[in-house]
C-alpha positions in Angstrom: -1.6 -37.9 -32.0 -1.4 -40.3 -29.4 1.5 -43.4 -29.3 0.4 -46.6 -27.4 3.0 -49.2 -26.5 2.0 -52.2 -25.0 4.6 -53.4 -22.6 4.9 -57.2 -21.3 7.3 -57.0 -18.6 8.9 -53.9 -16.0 12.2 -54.8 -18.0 9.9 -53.8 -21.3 8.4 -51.1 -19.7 11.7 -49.6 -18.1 13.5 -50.1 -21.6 10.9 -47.4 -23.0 11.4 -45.5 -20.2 15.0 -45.3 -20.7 14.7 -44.5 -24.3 12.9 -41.4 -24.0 14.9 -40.6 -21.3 18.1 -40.5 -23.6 15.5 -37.9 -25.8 15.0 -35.6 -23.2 16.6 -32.0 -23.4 16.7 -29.4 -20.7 13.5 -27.6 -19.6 11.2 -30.9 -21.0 8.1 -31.9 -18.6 6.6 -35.3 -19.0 3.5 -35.9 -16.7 2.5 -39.3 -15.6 -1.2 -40.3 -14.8 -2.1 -44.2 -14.3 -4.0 -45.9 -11.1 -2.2 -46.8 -8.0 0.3 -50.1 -9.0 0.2 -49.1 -12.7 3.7 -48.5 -13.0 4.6 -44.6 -13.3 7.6 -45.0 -10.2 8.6 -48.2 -12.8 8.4 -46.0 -16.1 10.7 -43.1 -14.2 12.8 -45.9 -12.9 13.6 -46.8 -16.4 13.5 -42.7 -17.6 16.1 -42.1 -14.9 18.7 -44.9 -16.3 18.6 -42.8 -19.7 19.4 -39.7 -17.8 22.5 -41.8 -16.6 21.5 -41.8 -13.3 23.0 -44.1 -10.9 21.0 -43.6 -8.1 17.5 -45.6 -7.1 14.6 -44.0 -8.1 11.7 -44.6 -5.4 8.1 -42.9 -5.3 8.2 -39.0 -3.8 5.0 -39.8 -1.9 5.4 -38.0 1.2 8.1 -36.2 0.0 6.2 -34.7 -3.0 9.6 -34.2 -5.0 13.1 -36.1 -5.2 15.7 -34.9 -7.2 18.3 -37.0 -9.0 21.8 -35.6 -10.5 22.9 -37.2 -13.7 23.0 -36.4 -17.9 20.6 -33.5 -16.9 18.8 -33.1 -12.9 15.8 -35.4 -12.6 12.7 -33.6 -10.9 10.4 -36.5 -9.7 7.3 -35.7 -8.1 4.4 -37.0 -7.0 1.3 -34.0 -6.8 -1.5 -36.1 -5.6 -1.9 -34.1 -2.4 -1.1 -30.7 -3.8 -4.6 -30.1 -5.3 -5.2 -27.2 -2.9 -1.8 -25.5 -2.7 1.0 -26.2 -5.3 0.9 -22.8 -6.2 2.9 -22.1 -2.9 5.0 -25.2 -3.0 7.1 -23.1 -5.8 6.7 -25.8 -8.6 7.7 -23.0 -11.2 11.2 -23.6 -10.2 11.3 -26.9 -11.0 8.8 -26.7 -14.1 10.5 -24.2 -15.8 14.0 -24.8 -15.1 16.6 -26.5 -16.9 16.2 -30.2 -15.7 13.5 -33.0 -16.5 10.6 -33.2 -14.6 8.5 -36.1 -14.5 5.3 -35.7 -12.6 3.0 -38.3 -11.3 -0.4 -37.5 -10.9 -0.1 -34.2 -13.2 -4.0 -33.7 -13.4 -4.0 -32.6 -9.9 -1.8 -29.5 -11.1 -3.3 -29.2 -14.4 -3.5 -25.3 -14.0 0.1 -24.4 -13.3 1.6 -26.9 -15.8 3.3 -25.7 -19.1 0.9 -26.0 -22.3 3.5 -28.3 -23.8 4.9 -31.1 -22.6 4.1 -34.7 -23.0 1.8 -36.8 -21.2 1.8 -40.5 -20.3 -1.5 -42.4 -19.6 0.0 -46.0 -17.6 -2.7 -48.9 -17.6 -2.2 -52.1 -16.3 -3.7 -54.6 -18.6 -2.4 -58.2 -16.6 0.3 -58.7 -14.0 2.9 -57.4 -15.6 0.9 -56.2 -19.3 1.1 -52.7 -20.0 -0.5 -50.2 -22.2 1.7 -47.4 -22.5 0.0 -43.9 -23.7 2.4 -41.2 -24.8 0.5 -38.1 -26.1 3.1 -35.3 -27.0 1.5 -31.8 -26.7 3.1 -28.9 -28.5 4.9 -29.3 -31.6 8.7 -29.8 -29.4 7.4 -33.0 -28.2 6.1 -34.2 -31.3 10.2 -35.5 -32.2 8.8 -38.6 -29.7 8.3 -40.3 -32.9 11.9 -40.9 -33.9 12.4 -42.6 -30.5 9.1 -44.9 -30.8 
């Protein structure tokens, strides 16, 4: 089953965010897809406050993965140039460890990623509307409910 929240500000969005980042429990992998300015570095923005952490959370770009201590570690990448090679970039580590990892761009890795996790579509729908799509997939993630 597939959740949609529509969002009508980055506070809105960001409040979501940090929800479901006070639901997270060790090992969980939530994958972020949306077009470029849709608002996956705001939603982990937001996801990082309900890890508890204090630092800013900016886009891993160039650096394809940032890591943020707080609650539990914060694994934040971006995979949009890893199409031909993330199987030597030793995602594993992170994707099966025992932080969070959020990952932006997740169909680029589609074939190394766990069967479950949740997924999050991002659409911009106005300056600052957004349509929010939380798809859990495996029976752990379905408990998103209880924080939607």
């Amino acid at each position: 089953m597939t959740y949609i929240i529509k969002t009508n500000s980055v506070e809105e969005t960001q409040l979501l965010a940090e929800k479901i980042g006070g639901w997270v429990q060790p090992g969980m992998i939530l994958t972020l897809e949306g077009d470029l300015g849709a608002g996956k570095t705001t939603f982990t923005k937001g996801f990082a406050k309900g890890l508890d952490i204090k630092r800013n959370v900016n886009s891993p770009t160039f650096t394809i993965i940032k890591e943020y201590q707080g609650r539990l570690p914060l694994y934040h990448m971006d995979v949009y140039r890893l199409e031909n090679g993330a199987e030597d970039m030793g995602l594993d580590d992170y994707l099966f460890g025992d932080g969070v990892c959020v990952v932006e761009w997740a169909s680029m890795i589609e074939d190394i990623l766990p069967k479950e996790r949740l997924d999050i579509k991002v659409y911009r729908e106005g300056e600052n509307d957004r349509r929010i799509e939380l798809t859990p997939v495996g029976e752990f993630y379905e408990s998103i409910r209880e924080v939607l």
